[in-house]
C-alpha positions in Angstrom: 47.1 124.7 113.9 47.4 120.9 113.5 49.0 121.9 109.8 51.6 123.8 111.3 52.6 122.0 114.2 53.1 118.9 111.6 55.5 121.3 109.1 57.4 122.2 112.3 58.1 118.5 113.0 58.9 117.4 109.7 61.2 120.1 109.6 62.9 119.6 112.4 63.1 116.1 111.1 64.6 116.6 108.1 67.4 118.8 110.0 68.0 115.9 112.0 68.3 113.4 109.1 70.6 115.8 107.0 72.8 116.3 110.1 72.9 112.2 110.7 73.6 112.0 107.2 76.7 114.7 106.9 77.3 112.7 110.0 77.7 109.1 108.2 79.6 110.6 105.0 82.2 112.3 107.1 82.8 109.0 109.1 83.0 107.4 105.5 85.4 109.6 104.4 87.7 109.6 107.0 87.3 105.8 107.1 88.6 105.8 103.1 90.9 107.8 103.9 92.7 105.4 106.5 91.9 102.5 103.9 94.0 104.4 101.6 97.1 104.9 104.1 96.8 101.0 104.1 97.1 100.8 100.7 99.9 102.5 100.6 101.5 100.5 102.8 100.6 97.5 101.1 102.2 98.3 97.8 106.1 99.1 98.1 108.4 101.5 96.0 109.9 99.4 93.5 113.5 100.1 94.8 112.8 98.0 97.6 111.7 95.1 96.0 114.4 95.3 93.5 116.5 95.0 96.5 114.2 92.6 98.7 114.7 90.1 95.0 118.3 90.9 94.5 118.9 89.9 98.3 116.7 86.9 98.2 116.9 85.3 95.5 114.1 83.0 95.8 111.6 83.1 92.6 108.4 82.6 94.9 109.4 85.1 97.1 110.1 87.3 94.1 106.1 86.9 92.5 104.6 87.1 95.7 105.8 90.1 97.0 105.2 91.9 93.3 101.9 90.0 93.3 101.2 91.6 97.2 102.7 95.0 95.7 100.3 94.7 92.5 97.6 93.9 94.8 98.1 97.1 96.9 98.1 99.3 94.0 95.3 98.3 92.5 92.9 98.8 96.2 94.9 102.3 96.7 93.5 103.3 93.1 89.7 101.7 93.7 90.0 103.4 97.3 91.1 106.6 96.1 88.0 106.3 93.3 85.5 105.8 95.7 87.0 108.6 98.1 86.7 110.8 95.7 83.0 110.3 94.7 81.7 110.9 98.1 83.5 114.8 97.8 81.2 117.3 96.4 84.0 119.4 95.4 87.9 118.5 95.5 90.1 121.4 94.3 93.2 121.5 93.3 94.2 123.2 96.6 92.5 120.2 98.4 94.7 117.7 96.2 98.1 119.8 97.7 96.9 119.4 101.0 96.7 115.9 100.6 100.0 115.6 98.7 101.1 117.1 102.2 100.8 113.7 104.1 101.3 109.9 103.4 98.0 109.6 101.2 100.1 110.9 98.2 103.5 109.0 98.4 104.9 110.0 95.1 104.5 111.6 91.5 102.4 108.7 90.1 100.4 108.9 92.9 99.7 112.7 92.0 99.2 112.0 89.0 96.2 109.8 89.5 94.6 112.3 92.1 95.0 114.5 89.5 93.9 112.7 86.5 90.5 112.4 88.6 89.8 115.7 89.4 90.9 117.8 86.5 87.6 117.5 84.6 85.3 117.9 87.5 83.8 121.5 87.3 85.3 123.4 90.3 88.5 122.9 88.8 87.6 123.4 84.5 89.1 126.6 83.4 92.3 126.5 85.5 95.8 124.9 84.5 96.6 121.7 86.4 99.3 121.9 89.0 102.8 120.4 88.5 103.3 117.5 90.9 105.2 118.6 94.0 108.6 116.8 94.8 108.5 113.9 96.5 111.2 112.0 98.2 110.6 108.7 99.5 110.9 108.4 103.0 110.8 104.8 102.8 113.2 104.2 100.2 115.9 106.1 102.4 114.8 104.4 105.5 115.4 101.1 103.7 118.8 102.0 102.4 119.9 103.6 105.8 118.8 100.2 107.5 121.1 98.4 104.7 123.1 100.3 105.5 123.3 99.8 109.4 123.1 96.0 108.8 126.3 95.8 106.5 127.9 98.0 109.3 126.6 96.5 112.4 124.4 93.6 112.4 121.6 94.3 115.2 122.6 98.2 114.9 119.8 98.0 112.2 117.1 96.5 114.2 118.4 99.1 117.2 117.7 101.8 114.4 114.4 100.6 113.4 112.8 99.8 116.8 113.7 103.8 118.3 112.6 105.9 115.4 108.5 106.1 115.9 108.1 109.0 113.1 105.9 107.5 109.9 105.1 108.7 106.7 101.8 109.0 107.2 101.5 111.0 110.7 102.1 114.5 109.2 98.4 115.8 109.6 95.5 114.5 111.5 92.9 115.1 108.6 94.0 115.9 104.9 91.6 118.7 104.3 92.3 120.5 107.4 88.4 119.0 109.5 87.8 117.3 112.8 87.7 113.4 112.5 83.7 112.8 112.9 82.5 112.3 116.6 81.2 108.9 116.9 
C-alpha cells in the first residue's frame, strides 16, 4: 500500500515538473523571439545607411552606425541560433510562418533560417523552399520621410509621429501559440 501510494506521488510529481518545465521553455522561446525583433531593429537595411553617410558626412558617424548595424547582425544571428535549439522540430512550414512577421525582414534573413533547418530530420527528404518576396517596409518608410522633409520640413516628423503600424506587429506569436501565462 505504502509502495503504491509513493508511485502515485512521484508520478504526479513528475507531471508537475514536465508541465513547469514546457512551462519555462515556452517563456524562453517567446522571450528569444522578442530578443530577435530587437535585433532586427538594431541592425538597419543598408540603403539607409548609405543615405544616413551620404547625408552626414561625418566619418565617426559613418563607422559607428555600421559598427551598431554589424553589431545587430551579429546578436540577430546568435539569437536566432539559440532560438532554434530550444525547438524540437521547426519545419519548413514553421519557417513561412515566421517569414510572415518582422522576425524574417528579408531574403538573407531567410536564408539563414533556412540554412539552419534544412539538415535537421523533419525537414531531410524535401526540397527547400524559395525565399518569399520581401519588401522592406522600412526602406520605403525612410524614403517617404525624405521625401516629406524635402517637401515640407515638419510634414515629415507630422508623418512619422501619426502612423503607429510596425513591421513587427503582424502576428502575436510566429507559430500560431498563446504567449506563456506567467
Amino acid at each position: 500500500m505504502a509502495g503504491t501510494a509513493v508511485g502515485i506521488a512521484g508520478l504526479i510529481f513528475a507531471i508537475i515538473a514536465s508541465r513547469r518545465t514546457a512551462r519555462a521553455r515556452r517563456r524562453r522561446q517567446d522571450l528569444l523571439q522578442w530578443a530577435i525583433d530587437r535585433a532586427n531593429h538594431a541592425k538597419m537595411e543598408h540603403e539607409i545607411l548609405d543615405d544616413l553617410v551620404a547625408t552626414n558626412n561625418d566619418p565617426l558617424l559613418a563607422r559607428w552606425l555600421w559598427l551598431s548595424h554589424q553589431s545587430g547582425t551579429d546578436m540577430y544571428l546568435a539569437l536566432v541560433d539559440e532560438y532554434l535549439s530550444g525547438e524540437k522540430k521547426f519545419t519548413y512550414a514553421d519557417l513561412n510562418k515566421i517569414a510572415d512577421t518582422g522576425l524574417v525582414g528579408g531574403a538573407w534573413q531567410y536564408r539563414y533560417w533556412l540554412s539552419k533547418i534544412v539538415l535537421r530530420p523533419e525537414n531531410r527528404g524535401e526540397d527547400a523552399p524559395a525565399a518569399p518576396q520581401f519588401t522592406s517596409t522600412r526602406v520605403r518608410r525612410h524614403n517617404e520621410l525624405r521625401r516629406l522633409e524635402a517637401e515640407g520640413g515638419n510634414a515629415a516628423l507630422t508623418a512619422l509621429n501619426a502612423d503607429p503600424a510596425s513591421e513587427s506587429g503582424k502576428a502575436s506569436h510566429p507559430l500560431g501559440r498563446k504567449p506563456a501565462d506567467d
